[in-house]
N, C-alpha and C positions, 0 to 999 in steps of 0.2 A: 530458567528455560523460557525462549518466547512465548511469550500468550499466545501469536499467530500459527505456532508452529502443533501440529497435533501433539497430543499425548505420548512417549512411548508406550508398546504393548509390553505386559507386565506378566511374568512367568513366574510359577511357581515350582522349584525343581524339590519336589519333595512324594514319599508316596504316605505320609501320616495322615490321617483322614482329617485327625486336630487339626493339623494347621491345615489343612485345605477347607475345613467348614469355617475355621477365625477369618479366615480374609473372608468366605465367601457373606460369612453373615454380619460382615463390616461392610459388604454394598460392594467390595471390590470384583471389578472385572477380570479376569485372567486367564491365564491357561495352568493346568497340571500338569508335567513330566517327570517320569522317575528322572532321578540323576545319575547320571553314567561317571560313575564314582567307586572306587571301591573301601568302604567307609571300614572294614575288619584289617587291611592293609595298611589304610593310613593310620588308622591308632597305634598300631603295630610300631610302626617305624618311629611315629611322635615318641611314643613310649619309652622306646628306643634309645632317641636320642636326649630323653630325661628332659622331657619339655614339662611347663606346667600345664595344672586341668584350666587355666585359663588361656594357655596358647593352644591347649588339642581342641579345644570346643568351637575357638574360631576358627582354629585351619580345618576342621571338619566345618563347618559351615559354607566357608569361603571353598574349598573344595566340591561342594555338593552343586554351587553355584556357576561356578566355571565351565564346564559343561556347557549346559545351555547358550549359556553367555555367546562363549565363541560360535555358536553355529548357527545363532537367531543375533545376526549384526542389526544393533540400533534398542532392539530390549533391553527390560530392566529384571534382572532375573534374581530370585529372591533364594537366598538356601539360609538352613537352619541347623540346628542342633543344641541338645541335651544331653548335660552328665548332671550322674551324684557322686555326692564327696559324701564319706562319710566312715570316722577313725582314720584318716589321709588315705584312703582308698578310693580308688575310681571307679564308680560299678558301670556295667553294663548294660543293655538289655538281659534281661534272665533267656536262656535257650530253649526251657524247657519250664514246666510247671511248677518238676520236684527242685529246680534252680529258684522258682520265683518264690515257693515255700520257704527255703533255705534265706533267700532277702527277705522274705516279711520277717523272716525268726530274730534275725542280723538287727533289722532297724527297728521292732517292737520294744516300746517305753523307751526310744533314745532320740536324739536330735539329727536331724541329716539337713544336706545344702543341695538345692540344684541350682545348676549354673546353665543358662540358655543364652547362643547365640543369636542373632541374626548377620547377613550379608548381603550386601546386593551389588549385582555386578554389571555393567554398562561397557560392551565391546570389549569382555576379554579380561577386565582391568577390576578393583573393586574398589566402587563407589561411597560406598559407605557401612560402617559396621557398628554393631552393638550387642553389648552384651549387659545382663540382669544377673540377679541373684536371689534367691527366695530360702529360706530356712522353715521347714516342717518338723514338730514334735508328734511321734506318731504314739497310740497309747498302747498300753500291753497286752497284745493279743494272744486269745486262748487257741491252743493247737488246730481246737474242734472249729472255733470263730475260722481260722484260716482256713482249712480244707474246704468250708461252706463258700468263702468269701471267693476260693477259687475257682471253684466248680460253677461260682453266679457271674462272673465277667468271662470264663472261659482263652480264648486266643490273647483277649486284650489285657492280660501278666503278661506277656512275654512280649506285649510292643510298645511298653514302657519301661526307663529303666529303675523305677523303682517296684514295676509289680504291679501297680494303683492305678486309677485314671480318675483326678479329686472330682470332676465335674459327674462323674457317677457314683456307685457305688463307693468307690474310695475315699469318697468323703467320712465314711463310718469307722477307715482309720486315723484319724488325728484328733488331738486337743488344742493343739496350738498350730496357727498357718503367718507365718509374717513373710511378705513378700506380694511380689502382683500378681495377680491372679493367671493374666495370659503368659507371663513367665514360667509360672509353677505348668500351663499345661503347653511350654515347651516353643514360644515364638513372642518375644518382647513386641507384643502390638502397638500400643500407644505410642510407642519410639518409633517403631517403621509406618506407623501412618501420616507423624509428625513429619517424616524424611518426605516421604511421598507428596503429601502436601506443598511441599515445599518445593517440591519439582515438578509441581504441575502437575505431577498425576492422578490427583482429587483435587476438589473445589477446596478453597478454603471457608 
């Protein structure tokens, strides 16, 4: 990018509080917009058509992106997304409580993967993309532990899709975390700041 030339303005097409507080409290400037997406549709039909969990995570990504993209000409618009694998199954966010109960039950004392993309999209088109991978061993939790653990994060089980949110509370279910950390809470930072960088859109 010219050095003469300004910065583009940098969008963020996501309604996750996470990733909107990761860029804000890396100094990034931006805007927030939900993305005009329908993210329950597109799995759908990925699913569908027998794609893997690493081609739904980026076309839900790069979908969440698009949007924006096309109707703010010259931005850099960023969309994201999050799955878990785990027994070759793809979960989802849980719906409801007695759903997110039912995932803590699933993945207590076992190993699961989350897989996070990022996207970024410049006029329509998409500029660059990445994706992470993080593996959490969570330990065996007692019924009574859960009901407590659900009742103390409330809404925020059912806008993760494993239940958990490590940077709070959910850190009291794991023994073992291998992976990066901004991965696990669902936006590969260090790699999209690296991008950004690189286009001039932070100093180096």
């Amino acid at each position: 990018m010219d050095p003469d030339t300004p910065p583009p303005r940098l969008i963020l097409a996501s309604e996750s509080p996470w990733r909107r507080a990761m860029l804000r409290d890396a100094g990034l400037a931006f805007e927030a917009v939900a993305p005009d997406f329908d993210e329950a549709a597109a799995k759908l039909r990925l699913r569908g058509e027998g794609r893997t969990p690493r081609d739904i995570v980026e076309a839900l990504a790069d979908g969440k992106a698009f949007g924006p993209s096309r109707a703010r000409p010259g931005a850099m618009v960023i969309g994201g997304d999050q799955i878990l694998l785990f027994e070759g199954r793809v979960f989802d966010k849980p719906a409801s409580r007695e759903e997110a109960r039912s995932t803590l039950r699933r993945l207590s004392g076992k190993t699961h993967r989350l897989m996070s993309a990022v996207s970024v999209t410049y006029d329509g088109e998409v500029a660059w993309r990445h994706l992470q991978e993080a593996e959490l061993e969570m330990r065996d939790l007692s019924d009574p532990f859960i009901d407590r653990y659900l009742g103390e994060i409330g809404e925020t089980a059912t806008r993760t899709v494993g239940a958990y949110a490590l940077e709070g509370r959910g850190a009291q279910l794991f023994t073992r975390v291998e992976g990066d950390y901004f991965t696990i809470l669902g936006l590969p930072l260090l790699a999209l700041l690296g991008f950004l960088r690189e286009q001039g859109v932070m100093m180096t």
